[in-house]
C-alpha positions as CSV (number, residue, x, y, z in Angstrom):
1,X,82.3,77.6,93.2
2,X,84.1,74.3,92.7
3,X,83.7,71.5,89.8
4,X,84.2,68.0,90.3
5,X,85.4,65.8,87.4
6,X,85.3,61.7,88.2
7,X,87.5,59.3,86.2
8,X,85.7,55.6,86.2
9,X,88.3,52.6,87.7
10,X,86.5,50.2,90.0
11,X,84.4,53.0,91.7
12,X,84.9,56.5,90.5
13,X,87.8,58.7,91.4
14,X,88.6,62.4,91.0
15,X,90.6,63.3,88.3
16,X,90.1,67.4,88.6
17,X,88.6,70.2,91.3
18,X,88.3,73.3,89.4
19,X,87.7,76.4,91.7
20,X,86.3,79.7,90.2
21,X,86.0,82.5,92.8
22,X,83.7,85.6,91.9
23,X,83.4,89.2,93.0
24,X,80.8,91.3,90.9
25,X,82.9,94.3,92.0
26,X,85.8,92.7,90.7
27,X,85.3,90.7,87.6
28,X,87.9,88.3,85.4
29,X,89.0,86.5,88.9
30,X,91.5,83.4,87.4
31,X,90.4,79.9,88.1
32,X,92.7,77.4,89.7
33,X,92.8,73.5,89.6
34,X,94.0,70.5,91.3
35,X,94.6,67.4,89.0
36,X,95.1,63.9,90.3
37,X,97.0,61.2,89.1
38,X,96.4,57.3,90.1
39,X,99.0,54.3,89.7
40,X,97.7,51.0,87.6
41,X,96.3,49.8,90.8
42,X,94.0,53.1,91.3
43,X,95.5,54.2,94.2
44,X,96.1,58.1,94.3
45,X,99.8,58.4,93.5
46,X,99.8,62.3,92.7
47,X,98.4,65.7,92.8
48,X,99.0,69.3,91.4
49,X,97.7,72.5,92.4
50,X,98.7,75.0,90.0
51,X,97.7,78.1,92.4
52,X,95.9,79.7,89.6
53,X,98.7,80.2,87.6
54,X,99.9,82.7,90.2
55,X,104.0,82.9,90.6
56,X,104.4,81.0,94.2
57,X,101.2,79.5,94.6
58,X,101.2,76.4,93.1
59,X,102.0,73.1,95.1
60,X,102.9,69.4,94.2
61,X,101.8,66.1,96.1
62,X,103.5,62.7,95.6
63,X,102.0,60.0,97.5
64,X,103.7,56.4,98.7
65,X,101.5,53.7,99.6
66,X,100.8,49.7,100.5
67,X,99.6,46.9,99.1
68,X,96.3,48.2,100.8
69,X,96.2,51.6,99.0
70,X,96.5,53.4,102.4
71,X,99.4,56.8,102.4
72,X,102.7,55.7,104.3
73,X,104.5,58.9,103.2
74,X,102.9,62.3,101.5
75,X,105.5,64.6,99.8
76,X,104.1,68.4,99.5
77,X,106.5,70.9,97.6
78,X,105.3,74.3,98.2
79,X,105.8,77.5,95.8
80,X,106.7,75.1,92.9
81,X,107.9,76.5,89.1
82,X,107.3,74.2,86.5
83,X,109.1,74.0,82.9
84,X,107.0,74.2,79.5
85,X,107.3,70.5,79.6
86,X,105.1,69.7,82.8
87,X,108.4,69.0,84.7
88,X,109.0,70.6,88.5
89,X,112.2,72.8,88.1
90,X,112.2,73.8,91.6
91,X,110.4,74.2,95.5
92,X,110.0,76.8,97.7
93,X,109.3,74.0,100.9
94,X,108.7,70.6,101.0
95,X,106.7,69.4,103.9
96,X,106.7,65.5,104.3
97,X,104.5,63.6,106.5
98,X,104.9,59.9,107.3
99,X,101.9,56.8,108.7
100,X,102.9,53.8,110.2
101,X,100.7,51.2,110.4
102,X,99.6,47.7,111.7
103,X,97.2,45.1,110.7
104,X,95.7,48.0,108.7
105,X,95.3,49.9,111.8
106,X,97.4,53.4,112.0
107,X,99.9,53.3,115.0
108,X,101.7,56.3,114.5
109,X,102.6,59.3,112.5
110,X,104.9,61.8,112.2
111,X,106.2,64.9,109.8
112,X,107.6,68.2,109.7
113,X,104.1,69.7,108.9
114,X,102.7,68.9,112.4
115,X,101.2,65.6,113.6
116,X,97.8,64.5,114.0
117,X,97.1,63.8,117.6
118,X,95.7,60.3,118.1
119,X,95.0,58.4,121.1
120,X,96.6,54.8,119.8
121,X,96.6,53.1,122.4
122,X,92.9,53.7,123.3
123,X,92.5,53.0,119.3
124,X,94.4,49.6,119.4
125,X,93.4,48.1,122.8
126,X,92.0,44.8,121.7
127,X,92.8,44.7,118.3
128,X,96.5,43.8,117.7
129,X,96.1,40.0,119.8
130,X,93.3,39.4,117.4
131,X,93.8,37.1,114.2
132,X,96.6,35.0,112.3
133,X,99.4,35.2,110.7
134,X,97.3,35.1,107.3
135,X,96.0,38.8,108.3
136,X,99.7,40.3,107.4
137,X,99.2,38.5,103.6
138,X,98.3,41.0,101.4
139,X,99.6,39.1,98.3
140,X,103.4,39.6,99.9
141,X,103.9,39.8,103.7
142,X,103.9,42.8,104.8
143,X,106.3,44.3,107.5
144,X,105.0,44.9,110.9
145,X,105.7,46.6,114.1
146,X,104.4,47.0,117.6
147,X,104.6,50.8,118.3
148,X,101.8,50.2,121.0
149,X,103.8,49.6,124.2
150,X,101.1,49.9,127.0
151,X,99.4,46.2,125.0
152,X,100.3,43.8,127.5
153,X,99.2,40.1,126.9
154,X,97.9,37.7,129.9
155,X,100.7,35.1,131.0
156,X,102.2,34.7,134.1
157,X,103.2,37.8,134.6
158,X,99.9,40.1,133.9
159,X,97.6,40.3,136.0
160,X,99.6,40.4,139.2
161,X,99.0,37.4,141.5
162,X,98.1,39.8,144.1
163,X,96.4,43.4,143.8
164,X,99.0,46.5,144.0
165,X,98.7,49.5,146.4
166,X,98.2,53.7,145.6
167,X,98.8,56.3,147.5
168,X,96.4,59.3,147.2
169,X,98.2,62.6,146.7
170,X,96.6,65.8,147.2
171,X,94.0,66.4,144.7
172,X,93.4,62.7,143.5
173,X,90.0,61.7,142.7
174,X,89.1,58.1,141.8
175,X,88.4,59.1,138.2
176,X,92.2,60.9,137.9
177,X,93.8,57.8,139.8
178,X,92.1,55.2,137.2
179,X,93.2,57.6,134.0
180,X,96.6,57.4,135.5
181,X,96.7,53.6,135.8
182,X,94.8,52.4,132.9
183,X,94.1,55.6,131.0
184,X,90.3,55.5,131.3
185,X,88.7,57.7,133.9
186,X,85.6,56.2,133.4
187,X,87.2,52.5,134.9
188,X,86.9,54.6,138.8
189,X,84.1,52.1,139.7
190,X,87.1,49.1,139.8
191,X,88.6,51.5,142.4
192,X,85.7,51.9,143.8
193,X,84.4,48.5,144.7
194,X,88.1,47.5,145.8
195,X,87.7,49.7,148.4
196,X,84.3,50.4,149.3
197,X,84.1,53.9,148.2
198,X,81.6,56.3,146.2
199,X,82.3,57.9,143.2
200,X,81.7,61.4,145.4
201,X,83.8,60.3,148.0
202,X,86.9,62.8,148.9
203,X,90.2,61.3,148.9
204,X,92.9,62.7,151.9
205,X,96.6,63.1,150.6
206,X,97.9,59.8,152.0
207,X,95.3,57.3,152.0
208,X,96.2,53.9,150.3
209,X,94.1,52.2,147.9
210,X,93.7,48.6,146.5
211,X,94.4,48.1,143.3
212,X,92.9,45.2,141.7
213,X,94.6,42.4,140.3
214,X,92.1,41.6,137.6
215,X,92.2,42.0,133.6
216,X,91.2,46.1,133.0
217,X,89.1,46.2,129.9
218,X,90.7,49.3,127.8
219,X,88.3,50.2,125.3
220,X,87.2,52.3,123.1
221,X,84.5,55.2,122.5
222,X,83.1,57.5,119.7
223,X,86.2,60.1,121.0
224,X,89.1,57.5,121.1
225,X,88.2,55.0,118.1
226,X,90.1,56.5,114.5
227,X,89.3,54.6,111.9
228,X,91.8,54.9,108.7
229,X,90.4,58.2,107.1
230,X,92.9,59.0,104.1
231,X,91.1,62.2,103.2
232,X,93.9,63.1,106.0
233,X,96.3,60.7,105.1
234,X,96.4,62.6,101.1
235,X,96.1,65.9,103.1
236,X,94.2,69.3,101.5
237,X,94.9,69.2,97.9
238,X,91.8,71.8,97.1
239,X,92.9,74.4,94.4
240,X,95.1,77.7,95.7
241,X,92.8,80.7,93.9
242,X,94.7,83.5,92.9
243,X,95.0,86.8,94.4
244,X,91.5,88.8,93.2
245,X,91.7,91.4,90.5
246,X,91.6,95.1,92.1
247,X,88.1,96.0,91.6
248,X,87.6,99.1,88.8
249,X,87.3,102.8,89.6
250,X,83.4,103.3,90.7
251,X,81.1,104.5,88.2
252,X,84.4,104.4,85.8
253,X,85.7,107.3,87.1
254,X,85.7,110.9,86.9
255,X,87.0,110.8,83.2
256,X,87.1,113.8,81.0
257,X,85.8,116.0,83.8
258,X,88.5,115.5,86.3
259,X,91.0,115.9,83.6
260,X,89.4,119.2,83.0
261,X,89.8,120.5,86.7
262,X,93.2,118.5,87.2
263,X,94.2,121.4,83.8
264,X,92.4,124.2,85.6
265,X,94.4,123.4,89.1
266,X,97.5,122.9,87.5
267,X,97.6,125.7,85.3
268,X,96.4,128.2,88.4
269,X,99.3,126.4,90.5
270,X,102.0,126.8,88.1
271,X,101.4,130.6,87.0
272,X,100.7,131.7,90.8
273,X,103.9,129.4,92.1
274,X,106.0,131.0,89.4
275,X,105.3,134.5,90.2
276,X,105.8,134.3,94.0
277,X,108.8,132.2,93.0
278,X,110.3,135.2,91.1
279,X,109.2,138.0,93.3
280,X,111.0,135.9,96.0
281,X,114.4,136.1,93.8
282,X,113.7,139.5,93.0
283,X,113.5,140.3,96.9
284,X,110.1,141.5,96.8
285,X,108.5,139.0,98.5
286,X,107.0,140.8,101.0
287,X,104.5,142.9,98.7
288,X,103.2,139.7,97.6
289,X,99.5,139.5,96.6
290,X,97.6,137.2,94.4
291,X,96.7,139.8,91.6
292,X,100.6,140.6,91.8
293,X,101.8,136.7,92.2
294,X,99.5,135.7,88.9
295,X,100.8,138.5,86.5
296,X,104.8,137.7,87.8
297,X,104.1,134.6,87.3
298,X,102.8,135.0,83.5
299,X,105.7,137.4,82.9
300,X,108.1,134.7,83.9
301,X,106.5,131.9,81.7
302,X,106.6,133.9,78.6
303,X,110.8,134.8,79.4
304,X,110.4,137.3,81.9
305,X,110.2,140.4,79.8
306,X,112.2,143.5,80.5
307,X,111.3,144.2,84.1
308,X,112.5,140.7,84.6
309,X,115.7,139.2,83.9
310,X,116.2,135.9,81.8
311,X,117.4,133.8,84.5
312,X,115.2,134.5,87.2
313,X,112.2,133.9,84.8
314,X,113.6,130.3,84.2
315,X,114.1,129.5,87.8
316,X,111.1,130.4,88.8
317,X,109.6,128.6,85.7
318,X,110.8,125.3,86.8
319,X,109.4,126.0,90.0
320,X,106.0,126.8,89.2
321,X,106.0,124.5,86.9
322,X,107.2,121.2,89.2
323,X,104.6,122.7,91.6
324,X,101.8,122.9,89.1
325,X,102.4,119.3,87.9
326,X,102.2,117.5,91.5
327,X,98.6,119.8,92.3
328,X,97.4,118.2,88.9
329,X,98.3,114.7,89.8
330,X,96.4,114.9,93.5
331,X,93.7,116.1,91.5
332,X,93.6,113.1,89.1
333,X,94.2,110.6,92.0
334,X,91.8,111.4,94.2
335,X,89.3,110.9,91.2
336,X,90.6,108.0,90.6
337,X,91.9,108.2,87.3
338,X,95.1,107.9,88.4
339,X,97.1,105.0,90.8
340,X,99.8,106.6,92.2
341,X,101.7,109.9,92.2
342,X,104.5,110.2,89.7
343,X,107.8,112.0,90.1
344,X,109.0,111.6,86.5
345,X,105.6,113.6,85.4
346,X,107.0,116.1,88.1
347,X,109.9,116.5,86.6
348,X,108.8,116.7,83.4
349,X,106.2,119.6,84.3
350,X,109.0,121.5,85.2
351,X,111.6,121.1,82.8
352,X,108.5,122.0,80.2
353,X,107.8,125.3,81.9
354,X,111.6,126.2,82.2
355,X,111.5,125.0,77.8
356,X,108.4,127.1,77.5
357,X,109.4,130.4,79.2
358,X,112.7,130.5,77.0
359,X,111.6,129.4,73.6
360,X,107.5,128.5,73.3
361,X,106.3,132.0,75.2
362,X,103.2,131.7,76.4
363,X,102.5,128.2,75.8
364,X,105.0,127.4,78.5
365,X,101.7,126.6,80.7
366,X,100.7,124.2,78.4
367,X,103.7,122.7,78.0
368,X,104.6,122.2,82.1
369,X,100.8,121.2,82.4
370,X,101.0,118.7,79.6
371,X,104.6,117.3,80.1
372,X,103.5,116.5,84.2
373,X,100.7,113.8,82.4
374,X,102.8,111.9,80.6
375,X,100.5,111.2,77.6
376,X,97.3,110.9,79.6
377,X,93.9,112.1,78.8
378,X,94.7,115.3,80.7
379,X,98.0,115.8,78.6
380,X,95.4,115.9,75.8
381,X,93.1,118.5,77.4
382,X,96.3,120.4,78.7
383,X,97.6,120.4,74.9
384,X,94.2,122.0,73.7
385,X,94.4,125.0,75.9
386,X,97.7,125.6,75.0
């Protein structure tokens, strides 16, 4: 949703656009605003979108205009940082756009941001001979230009003092031949009558046409007529929202329960990787069975006993254990009580299993089970059975 706020000068003017966005799924979304600042005349003289607060987001207008309040120039920094004090430290892009205009009318524009495409000469026809000097008064004179180069005034020269001549190329129609010469298809009909044709009739690649020496009335239409529209001109200052929260685990999770089972699967996973581990040192790999793998494996988390030596119970310790700690963490993240998998809780769940098999003795489970958690609620649980 988005708030207004209006600041009274001789109409009312926007001084703030807050945006809120909302997701039920995905609550404490930030707010973002765009604040507007207006010179003692009232015309808009800057804006700031502060993105949210998001790092990159925000954006900075400053606006340049006449004695008419309408935009010659519009400066937009992009990915601005600003200090404590309100001041712009620094821009990621600054895209500038500049108007040009005469006797109030817009006759060109241009800016490294695109331009706006604008038919001015079907916008001017008709206007720029019209009026006095007075019109270009507005408290100073104001600076002019023509940029309009197809305005031709009637003297001596225009119209011709006799009519001119085309020849028909191959797929000219009247309406294409009358765009071409005075950039209005819908003038054909001059054609037309000059030469006592139909507005069906086909044209052969060749022919020669009249073209009438009289004054061609260029005007304008709903599509060709722009008046001055500075909701352009100031450009889109609505607020940048911020990126949306990540929405919560659903139905908060699995919780205590998938720590339980992520205890269970790790504990299985480390005792049964150990033993195979160690009958694999030992050379008796090939006699492996689950009832054999889970008591080798218990023997070698509690220091390997006399059928096993020292060493061999370690290694196959830390194996069990790193292997034990990375089947807990898939358990946890695909309940969702967990973002991503962790190495360092890897590590840890087997440098506690290799501790555990050579000084805690049976709690060496625990302590490879607990260690891969890192102080999360499964540690806890893996802690209590140990």
């Amino acid at each position: 949703t988005s708030t207004y706020s209006y600041e009274w000068w001789d109409s009312a003017k926007q001084s703030q656009i807050l945006a809120q966005g909302s997701n039920p799924d995905a609550p404490g979304w930030r707010p973002a605003s765009s604040y507007f600042n207006y010179d003692v005349n009232g015309n808009l003289k800057a804006t700031y979108d502060d993105g949210g607060g998001q790092a990159g987001r925000a954006r900075a207008f400053t606006y340049y205009t006449d004695l008419r309040g309408q935009v010659q120039r519009r400066d937009e920094l992009v990915g601005v940082t600003v200090a404590d004090d309100g001041t712009i430290r620094g821009a990621t892009g600054d895209r500038k756009h500049n108007y040009y205009y005469l006797n109030g009318n817009r006759v060109g524009n241009q800016g490294n941001d695109g331009v706006e495409t604008v038919d001015y000469v079907q916008e001017l026809a008709g206007k720029l001979a019209k009026g006095s000097e007075s019109q270009y008064k507005v408290f100073t004179p104001v600076g002019s230009a023509d940029f309009d180069e197809n305005f031709m005034a009637i003297n001596g020269v225009y119209p011709g003092v006799s009519p001119g001549t085309w020849t028909v190329r191959d797929g000219d129609t009247l309406q294409s031949i009358a765009s071409s010469l005075w950039g209005d298809a819908t003038l054909w009909y001059i054609l037309a009558d000059a030469n006592g044709l139909k507005g069906d009739d086909v044209l052969k690649a060749g022919q020669m046409l009249t073209v009438p020496n009289q004054v061609t009335n260029v005007h304008n239409t709903a599509t060709t007529f722009k008046p001055y529209d500075p909701g352009k001109a100031i450009g889109n200052t609505q607020p940048t929202l911020p990126d949306p929260p990540p929405p919560p685990s659903k139905d908060g999770g699995c919780g205590p329960v998938a720590a339980i089972i992520a205890v269970v699967v790790a504990a299985v996973a480390t005792v049964f990787t150990a033993g195979a581990a160690s009958m694999a040192l030992a050379g008796t790999l090939s006699s492996l069975t689950v009832s054999g793998a889970m008591t080798a494996g218990a023997a070698a988390l509690v220091g390997g006993g006399a059928a096993m030596g020292f060493g061999t119970a370690v290694a196959a310790s830390v194996i069990g254990g790193a292997v034990g700690a990375a089947a807990a963490q898939g358990v946890m993240i695909a309940a969702g009580e967990q973002s991503g998998f962790n190495w360092k809780g890897v590590a840890m769940g087997a440098v506690g299993a290799a501790v555990g098999s050579s000084v805690l003795g049976v709690t060496g489970v625990g302590s490879a089970v607990g260690s891969a958690f890192g102080g999360s609620t499964a540690s806890q649980f893996a802690g209590a059975a140990a």
